[in-house]
Structure formats: C-alpha cells, structure tokens
C-alpha positions as CSV (number, residue, x, y, z in Angstrom):
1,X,166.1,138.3,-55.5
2,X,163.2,140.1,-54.2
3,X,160.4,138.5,-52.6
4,X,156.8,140.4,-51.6
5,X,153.5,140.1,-49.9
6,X,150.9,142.4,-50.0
7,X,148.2,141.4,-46.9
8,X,144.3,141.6,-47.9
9,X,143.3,144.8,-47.9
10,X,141.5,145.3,-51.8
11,X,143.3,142.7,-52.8
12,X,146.2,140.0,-52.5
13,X,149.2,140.3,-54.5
14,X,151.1,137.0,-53.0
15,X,150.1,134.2,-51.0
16,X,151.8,131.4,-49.3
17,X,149.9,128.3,-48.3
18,X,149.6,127.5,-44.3
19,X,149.4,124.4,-43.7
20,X,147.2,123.6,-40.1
21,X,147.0,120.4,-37.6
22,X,144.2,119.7,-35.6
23,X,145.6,117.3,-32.8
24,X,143.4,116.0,-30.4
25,X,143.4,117.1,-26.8
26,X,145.4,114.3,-24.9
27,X,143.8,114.0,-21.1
28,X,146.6,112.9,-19.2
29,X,146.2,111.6,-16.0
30,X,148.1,113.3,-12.6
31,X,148.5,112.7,-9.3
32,X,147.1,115.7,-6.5
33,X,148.8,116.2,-2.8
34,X,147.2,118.1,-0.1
35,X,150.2,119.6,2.4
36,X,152.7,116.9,0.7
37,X,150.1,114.5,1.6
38,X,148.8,112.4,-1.7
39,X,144.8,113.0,-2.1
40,X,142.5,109.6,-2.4
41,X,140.4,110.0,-5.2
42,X,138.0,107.7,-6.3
43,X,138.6,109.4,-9.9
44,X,141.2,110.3,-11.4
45,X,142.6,114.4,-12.1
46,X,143.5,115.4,-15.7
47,X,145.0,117.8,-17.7
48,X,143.4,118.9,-20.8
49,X,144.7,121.2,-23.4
50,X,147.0,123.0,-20.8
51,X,144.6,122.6,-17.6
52,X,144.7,120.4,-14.9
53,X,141.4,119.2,-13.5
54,X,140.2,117.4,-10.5
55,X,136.5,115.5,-9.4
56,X,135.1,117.9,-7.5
57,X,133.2,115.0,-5.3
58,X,136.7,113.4,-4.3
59,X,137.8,117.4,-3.4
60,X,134.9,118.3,-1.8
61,X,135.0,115.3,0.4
62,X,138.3,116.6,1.9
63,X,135.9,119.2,3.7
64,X,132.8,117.1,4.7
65,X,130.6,119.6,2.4
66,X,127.6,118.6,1.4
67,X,127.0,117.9,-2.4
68,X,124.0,117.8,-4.3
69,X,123.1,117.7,-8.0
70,X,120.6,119.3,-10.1
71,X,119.7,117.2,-13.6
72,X,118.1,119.8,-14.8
73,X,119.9,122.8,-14.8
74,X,123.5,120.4,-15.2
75,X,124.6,121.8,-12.1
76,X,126.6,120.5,-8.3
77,X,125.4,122.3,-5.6
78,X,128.4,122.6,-2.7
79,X,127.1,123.5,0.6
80,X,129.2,123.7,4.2
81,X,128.1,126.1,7.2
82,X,125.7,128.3,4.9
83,X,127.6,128.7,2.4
84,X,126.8,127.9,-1.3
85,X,128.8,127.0,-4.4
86,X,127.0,126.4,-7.6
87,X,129.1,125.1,-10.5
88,X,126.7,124.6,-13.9
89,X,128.7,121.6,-16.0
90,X,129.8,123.3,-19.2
91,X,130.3,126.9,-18.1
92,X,133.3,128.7,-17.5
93,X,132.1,130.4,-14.1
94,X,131.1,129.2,-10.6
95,X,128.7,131.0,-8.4
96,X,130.1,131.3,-5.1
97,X,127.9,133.5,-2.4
98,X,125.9,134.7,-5.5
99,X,129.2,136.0,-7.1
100,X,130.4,134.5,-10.4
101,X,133.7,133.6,-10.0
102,X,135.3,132.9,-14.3
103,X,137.2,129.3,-14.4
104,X,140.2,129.0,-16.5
105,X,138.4,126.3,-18.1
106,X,134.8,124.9,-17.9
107,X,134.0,122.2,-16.2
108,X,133.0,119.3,-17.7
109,X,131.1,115.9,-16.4
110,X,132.4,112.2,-17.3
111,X,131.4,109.2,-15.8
112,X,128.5,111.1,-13.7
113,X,131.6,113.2,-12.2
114,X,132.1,116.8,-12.1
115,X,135.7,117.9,-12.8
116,X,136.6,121.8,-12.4
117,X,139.9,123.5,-13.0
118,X,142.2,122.7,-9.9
119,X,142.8,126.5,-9.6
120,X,139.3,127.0,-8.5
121,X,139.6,124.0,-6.1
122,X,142.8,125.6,-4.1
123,X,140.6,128.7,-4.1
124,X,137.6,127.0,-2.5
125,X,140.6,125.4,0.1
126,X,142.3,128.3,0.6
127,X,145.7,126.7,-0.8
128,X,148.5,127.5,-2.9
129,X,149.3,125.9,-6.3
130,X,152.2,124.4,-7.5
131,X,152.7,121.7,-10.2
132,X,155.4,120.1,-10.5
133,X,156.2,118.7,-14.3
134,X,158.7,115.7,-13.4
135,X,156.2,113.8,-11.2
136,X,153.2,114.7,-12.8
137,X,151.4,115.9,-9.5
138,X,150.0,119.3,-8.9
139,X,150.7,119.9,-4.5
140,X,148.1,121.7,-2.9
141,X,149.6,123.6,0.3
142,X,147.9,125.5,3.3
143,X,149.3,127.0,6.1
144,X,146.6,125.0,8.9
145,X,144.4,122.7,8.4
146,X,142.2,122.3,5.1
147,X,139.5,125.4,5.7
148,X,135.9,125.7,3.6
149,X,136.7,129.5,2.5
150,X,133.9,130.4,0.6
151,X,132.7,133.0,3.2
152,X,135.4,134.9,2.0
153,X,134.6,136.1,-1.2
154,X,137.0,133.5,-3.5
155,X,135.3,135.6,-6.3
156,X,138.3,137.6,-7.1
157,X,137.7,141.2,-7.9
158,X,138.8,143.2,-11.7
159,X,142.0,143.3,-11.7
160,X,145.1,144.1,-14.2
161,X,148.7,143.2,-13.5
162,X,147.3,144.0,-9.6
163,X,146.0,147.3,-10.9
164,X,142.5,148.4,-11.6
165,X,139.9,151.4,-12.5
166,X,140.5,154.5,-10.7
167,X,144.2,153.8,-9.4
168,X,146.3,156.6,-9.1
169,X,149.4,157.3,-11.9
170,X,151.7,156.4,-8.5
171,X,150.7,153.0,-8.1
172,X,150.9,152.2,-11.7
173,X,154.3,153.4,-11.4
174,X,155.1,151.1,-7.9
175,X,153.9,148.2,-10.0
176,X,154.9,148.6,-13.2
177,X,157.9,151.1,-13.4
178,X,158.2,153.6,-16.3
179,X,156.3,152.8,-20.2
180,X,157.9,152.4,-23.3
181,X,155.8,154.9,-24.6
182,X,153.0,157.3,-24.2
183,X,150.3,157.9,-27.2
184,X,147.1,159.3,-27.6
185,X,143.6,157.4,-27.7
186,X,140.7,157.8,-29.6
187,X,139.3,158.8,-26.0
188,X,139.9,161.4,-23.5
189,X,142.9,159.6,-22.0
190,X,146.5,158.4,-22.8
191,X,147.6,154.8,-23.2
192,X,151.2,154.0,-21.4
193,X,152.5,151.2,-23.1
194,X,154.6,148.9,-20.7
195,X,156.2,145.3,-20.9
196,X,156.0,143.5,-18.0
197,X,158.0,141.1,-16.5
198,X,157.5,137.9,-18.5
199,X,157.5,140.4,-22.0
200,X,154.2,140.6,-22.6
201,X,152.7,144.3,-23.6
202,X,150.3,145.7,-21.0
203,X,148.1,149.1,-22.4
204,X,147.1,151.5,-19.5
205,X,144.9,154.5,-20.1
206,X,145.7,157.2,-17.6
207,X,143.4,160.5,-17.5
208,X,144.3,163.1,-14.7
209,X,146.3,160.8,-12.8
210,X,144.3,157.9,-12.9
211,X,144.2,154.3,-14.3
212,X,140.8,154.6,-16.7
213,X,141.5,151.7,-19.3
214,X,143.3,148.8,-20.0
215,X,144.2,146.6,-23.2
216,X,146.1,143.4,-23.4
217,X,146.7,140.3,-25.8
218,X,147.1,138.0,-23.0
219,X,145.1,137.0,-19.9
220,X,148.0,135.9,-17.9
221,X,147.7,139.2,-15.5
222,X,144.0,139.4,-16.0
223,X,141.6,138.1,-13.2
224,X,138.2,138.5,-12.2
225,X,137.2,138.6,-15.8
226,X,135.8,136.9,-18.5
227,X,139.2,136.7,-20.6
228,X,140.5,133.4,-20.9
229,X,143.1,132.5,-23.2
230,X,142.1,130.3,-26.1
231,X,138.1,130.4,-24.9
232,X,135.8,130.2,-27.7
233,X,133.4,133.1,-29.0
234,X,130.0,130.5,-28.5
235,X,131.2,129.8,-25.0
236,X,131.4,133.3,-23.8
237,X,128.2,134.1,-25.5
238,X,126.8,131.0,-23.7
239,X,127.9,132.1,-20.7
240,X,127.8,135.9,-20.5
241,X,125.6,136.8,-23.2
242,X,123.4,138.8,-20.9
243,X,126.0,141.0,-20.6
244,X,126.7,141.8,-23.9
245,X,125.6,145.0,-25.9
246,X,124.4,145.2,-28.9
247,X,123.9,149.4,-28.8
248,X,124.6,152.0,-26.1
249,X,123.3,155.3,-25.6
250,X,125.5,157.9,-25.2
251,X,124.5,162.0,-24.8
252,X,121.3,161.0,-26.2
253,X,122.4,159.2,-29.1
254,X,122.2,155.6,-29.9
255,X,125.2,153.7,-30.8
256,X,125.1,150.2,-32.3
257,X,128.1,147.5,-32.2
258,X,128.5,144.9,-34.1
259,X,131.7,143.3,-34.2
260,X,130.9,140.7,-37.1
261,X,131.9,137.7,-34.7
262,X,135.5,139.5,-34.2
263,X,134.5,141.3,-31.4
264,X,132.0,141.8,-28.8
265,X,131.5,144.7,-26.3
266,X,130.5,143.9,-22.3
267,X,129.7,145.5,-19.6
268,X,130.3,145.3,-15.8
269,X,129.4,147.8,-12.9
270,X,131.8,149.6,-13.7
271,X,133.3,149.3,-17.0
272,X,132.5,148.5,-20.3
273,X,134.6,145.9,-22.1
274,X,135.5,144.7,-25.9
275,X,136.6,140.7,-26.3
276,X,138.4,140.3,-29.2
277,X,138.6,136.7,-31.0
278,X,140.3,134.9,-33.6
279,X,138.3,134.0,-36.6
280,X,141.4,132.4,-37.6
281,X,142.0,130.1,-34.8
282,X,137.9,129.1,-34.1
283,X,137.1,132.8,-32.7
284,X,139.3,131.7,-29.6
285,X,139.4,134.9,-27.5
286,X,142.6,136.8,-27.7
287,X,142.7,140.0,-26.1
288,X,140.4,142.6,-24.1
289,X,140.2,146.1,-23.9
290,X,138.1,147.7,-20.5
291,X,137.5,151.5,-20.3
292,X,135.7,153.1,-17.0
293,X,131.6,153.4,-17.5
294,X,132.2,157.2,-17.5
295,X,134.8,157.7,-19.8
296,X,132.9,155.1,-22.3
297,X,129.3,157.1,-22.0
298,X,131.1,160.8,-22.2
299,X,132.6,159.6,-25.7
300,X,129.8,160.1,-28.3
301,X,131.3,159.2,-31.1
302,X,132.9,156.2,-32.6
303,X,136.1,157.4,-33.5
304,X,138.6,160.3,-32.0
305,X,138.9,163.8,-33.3
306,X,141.2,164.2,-36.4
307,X,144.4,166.0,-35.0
308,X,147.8,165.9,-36.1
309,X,148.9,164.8,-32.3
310,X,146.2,161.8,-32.5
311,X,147.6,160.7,-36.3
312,X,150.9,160.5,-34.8
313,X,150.3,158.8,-31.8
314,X,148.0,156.4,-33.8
315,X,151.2,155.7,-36.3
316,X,153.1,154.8,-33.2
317,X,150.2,153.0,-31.3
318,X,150.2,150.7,-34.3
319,X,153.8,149.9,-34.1
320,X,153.6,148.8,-30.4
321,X,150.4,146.6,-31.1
322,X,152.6,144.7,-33.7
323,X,155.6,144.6,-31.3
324,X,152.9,142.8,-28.7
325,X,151.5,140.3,-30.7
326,X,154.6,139.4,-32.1
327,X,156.8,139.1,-29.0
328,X,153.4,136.6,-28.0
329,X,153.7,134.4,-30.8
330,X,157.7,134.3,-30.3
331,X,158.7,136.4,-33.3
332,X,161.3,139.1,-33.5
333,X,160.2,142.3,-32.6
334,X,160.4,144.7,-35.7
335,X,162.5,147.8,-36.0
336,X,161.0,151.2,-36.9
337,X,162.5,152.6,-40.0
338,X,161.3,156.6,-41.0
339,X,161.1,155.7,-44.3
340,X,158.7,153.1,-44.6
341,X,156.6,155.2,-42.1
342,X,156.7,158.2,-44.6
343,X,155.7,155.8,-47.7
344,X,153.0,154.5,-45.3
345,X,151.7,158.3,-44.8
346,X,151.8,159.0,-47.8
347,X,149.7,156.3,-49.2
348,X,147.4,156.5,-46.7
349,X,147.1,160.6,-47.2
350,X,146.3,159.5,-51.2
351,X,143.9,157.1,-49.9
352,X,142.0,159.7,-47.9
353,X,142.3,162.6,-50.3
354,X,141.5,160.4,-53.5
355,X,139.2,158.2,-51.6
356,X,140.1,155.0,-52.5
357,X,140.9,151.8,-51.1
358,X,143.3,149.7,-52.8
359,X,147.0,148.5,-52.9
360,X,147.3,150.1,-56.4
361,X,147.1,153.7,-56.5
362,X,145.4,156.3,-59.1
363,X,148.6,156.2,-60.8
364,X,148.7,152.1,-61.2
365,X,152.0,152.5,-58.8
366,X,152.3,149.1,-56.3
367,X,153.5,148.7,-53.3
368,X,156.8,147.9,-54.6
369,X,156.8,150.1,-57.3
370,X,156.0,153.1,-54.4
371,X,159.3,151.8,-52.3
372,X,161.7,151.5,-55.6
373,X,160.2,155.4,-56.2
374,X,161.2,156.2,-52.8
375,X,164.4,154.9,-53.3
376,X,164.0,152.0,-50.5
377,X,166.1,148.8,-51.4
378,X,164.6,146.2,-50.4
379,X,165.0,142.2,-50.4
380,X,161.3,141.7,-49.3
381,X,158.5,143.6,-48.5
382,X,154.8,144.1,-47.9
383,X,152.2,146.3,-47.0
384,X,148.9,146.0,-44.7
385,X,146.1,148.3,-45.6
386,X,143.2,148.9,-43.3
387,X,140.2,151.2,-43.0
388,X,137.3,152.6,-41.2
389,X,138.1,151.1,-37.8
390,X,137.5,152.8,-34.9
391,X,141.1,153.4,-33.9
392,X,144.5,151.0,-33.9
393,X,143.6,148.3,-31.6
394,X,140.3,148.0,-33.8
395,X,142.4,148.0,-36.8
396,X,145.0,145.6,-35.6
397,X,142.9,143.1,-34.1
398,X,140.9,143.3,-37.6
399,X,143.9,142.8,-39.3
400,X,145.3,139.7,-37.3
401,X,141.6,138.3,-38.8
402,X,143.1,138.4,-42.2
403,X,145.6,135.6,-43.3
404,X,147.4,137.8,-45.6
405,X,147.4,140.4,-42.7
406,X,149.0,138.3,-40.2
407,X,151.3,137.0,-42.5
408,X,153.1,140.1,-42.7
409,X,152.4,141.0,-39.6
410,X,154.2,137.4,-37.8
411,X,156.7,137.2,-40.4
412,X,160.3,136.5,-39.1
413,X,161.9,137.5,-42.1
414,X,160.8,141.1,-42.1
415,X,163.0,143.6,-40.1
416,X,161.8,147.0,-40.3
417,X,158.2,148.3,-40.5
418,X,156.9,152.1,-40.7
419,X,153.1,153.1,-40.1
420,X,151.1,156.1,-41.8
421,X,147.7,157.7,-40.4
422,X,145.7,159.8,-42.4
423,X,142.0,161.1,-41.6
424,X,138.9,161.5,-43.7
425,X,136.5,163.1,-41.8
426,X,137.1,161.2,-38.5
427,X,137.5,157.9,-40.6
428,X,141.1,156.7,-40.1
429,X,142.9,155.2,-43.3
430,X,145.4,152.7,-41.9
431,X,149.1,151.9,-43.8
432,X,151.4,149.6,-42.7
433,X,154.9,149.0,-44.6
434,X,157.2,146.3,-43.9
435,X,160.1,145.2,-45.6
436,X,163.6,144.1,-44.8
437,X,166.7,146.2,-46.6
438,X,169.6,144.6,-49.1
C-alpha cells in the first residue's frame, strides 16, 4: 500500500491532522548554594519553562550592593564601587557598564521582587553554574570570596562555538576539526558545514581564510547575541527593534526586507544578522544567520549569480539544512538517494523553463505519477516545492513555516530524499523529493 504527502507549495494533496497541547509553565521552586553553602533568601528561586531564576534583592544582598528601583521605566538599578547594572523587568537584556548583556530569559517582577535568569547572577558573582536535578538546587561556586565583577565587562562578546568574525581557517579547524561538507553561498564565501559535539549542525562561511558568516538552528553555542531559544518575535522587537532594518543600501542601491513576521534582519558593529522564527510554534525564534558588515554591503543583489557550481551546491546545502533540523527535533537523519535528486531537478528545471509553480506539471503528471515514470518504487512519498527565496536557508526556514512542509520534512517514516535547483534569472526554483523505497 502506498501512502503520499505533497507539502504546500500550490497546493496540498494529503494532509494529516496535528494535534497540539498548550500546558502551562509549572514554576517549581529550588534551592541555591553559594560555595556548597545554602543561600538565605527571603524569596524563593524558580524554574520556569526550562530556566532557573533567582530574586535579585536576596542575590544582590550577598554583595552589600546598593539597589534601587525605578517605577517608571520598570527597572532595578544595582550599584557597588561605581559600577552600574540596570535590569528593565520584562526584557531580555541587562545593561551592565552601558553594555547590554542578552538573558536567557527576561526577567520578570512578582510580589514587588525582581527575578533574573541565575546565569546572569553567577555572571554578576563571578561563579560557576552547576544544577544538580536530584536535589533540586542549582550550587553557585567561586574560587575566593563572593567578588562584585561588573568592572569586568560580564557583557560577553559575539561569539560562535568560541569562534567569531574574522578568525582565521586554522582556528576553525583547532575548534571544530574537519566539515562534513563544503558548498557555495549566495555570497562571496563558502559555508563549511560541521556537527559539533552534542550533534547539532554549525554553518561557517569562510572567504580567504577567514571566518565571515555563521548559521545555526540552535543557540546552545551562541552568546553575546540576541538568539535565544524559544524567545518570541514581539519580544525581540520589544527589545531590539532599534536595531532592526527594514532597507539597506548597498552600491548605491536600496534594498528593502521584509520577512513577513518569519524573519527579521539586524545589525551590530560589525555584522548584520537575520532571526528566523516559527510561525508555527508562536514565532518563537529558531535560528540566526550573521554575515560580516563588508561582505553583506559588497553583495548588491538579493540572490547569487546563476552557475552550475552554485545549483549544485544549493541542491546539497538543502540536504544538510534538512539533516540539521531533523537531528534537532530527534528524527532520523535522511539518506540521499541520486534518483530522487534527479526527479527533483528535473521538475524544478520544468518549473523554470515553463514558469510555473505547482505540484502538477503541464502535462497533469503528479508527484507520484513523475516517480512511477522514473521508475522509483516507492511505499511513500512526497515532495516540497519552494520559490523565489533568496537562497536554501531562506527556503528552508520558509518551508519549516508551512505545516505540510514540515511534515515531510520531520517525518520518521521517510528514508531517502534528493534535492533539485534550477534558475530563472537569478530566481531559484526549489524541489525537494522524499520517499521511502518497497
């Protein structure tokens, strides 16, 4: 028996129904130790949805700083030997020295009390975390006596899997070892493709020996950024909207983003960066991609030039970006199959040449009737269809937005998947097949 899917690209030949929960965010209540020393707090820590957080009164006591608080702006002024930490209820930053430093969380008031991610606090003490599950208790640790350490700048700077803008191809190499692969951008650079320790997929663009972008679906090994895990679209825009773009100018030419609530594009000193958020899950931030001011501003245009090398490479590229997200949603990875990836070429060369959009071609040929012509036995299949996007992380992210999309693209049944690139113009026409054989 054979069972399809097509995801929503024209149209949708076969849905499933998803069924959702909503549970609410338990607050569970933990104990905190300074040097294996329990701390007295007049409040009590909690975790909530994955974060513990303590009073920052009862903390801040510890050091004898001096607290004050500011109704109007919502915000506890810390102050110890002229130093100066501001920490505005409801954000996700702190401003340390006139720094932002991002919180894994914001902080939130109850009961007239302050409570910030306990990760900031060690920062502020200059102490190590550990939490320990079985006794509920997260154990602060220093190696002297609890230190005010806001005169060294807490605010961490960029960094990505300890790497960062302008670092040579040798330390990439010391910290991350040799990539999986090596494919074009739309840009002037290459991405390596590695995975990291703990599995997760880490993009690095390298031009002339040096690091020049980055792109990841987690922000486990990103810090001194914006990118948190699971952080809503309103709250970054609350917090960081000065900082978006909405148009850049580049060469003389104007060029406006709008990323439709799905993505927005940054900037920093130094770089530029895209958030990307899930419309399906809230528009919860999911991954970032950061490329160096000067690589961004030399690229006028919104796509890469049309070669045979970049269609490849964006084939592949695609391929990896589903092996990511899958591996971070606990799926099997996929296997690459030729043949699916010459069916996908080949639709998406009709596509172009035809220029149409649609899982039906000219001929009234489906998806399935396309891999019975190609001679592809299959037990289940389905195609994603995509178009128009600036290049495969675009097209992917857009994809995982769709619920027909990322039901092909998270399903554990399928086994095999091929890609197919094919330019009109500069305008990529994306195919992706995925099926699983008799």
């Amino acid at each position: 028996m054979k069972w399809w899917n097509v995801g929503v690209g024209a149209m949708i030949l076969w849905l499933g129904l998803l069924a959702t929960q909503t549970v609410a965010a338990a607050e569970q209540q933990i104990s905190v130790y300074i040097n294996e020393h329990p701390l007295e707090l007049e409040h009590e820590a909690v975790m909530k949805d994955g974060v513990t957080f303590v009073p920052l009164r009862d903390v801040m006591r510890e050091l004898d700083a001096e607290l004050s608080w500011e109704a109007e702006t919502d915000t506890v002024f810390i102050k110890k030997n002229g130093q100066t930490i501001e920490v505005p209820v409801g954000k996700s930053y702190a401003v340390v020295n006139g720094k932002k430093q991002f919180l894994h969380a914001p902080s939130f008031l109850t009961d007239q009390t302050a409570y910030v991610p306990v990760r900031f606090a060690s920062d502020i003490l200059g102490a190590k975390v550990k939490w320990e599950k079985e006794k509920q208790a997260v154990f602060l640790s220093t190696a002297e006596r609890l230190t005010f350490v806001a005169e060294q700048t807490i605010a961490p700077e960029p960094r990505v899997a300890s790497l960062w803008l302008g670092d040579s191809l040798e330390s990439v190499q010391e910290q991350l070892g040799e990539p999986l692969s090596t494919v074009a951008s739309a840009y002037s650079f290459d991405w390596n493709i590695y995975q990291l320790a703990d599995s997760s997929y880490l993009h690095v663009g390298l031009e002339e020996g040096s690091v020049v972008a980055f792109y990841t679906n987690t922000s486990r090994h990103v810090t001194g950024l914006p990118f948190i895990d699971g952080m809503r679209r309103e709250q970054m825009l609350a917090d960081f909207g000065e900082e978006r773009l909405g148009e850049l100018e580049k060469k003389g030419s104007v060029f406006r983003y709008e990323g439709k609530k799905e993505w927005d594009l940054f900037q920093t000193d130094d770089a530029f960066y895209t958030l990307f958020y899930d419309q399906l899950k809230g528009g919860a931030v999911t991954a970032v991609q950061i490329i160096a001011k000067d690589v961004e501003l030399a690229h006028d245009s919104y796509f890469g030039e049309p070669t045979e090398e970049r269609r490849a490479d964006y084939e592949k590229h695609l391929f990896y970006l589903l092996q990511g997200v899958r591996q971070r949603e606990g799926v099997p990875p996929l296997m690459w199959d030729d043949e699916a990836a010459q069916l996908a070429r080949k639709h998406s060369e009709d596509m172009q040449e035809n220029q149409f959009f649609s899982h039906t071609n000219l001929d009234g040929l489906s998806p399935f009737d396309r891999f019975d012509r190609e001679g592809i036995a299959f037990y289940q299949a389905g195609e994603n269809l995509a178009v128009g996007q600036f290049h495969p992380i675009f097209a992917h992210e857009a994809l995982m937005n769709s619920a027909g999309h990322r039901r092909n693209m998270l399903a554990p049944g399928f086994e095999r998947v091929g890609t197919g690139v094919a330019f009109l113009g500069e305008k990529p026409y994306y195919t992706i097949n995925f099926y699983t054989p008799l």
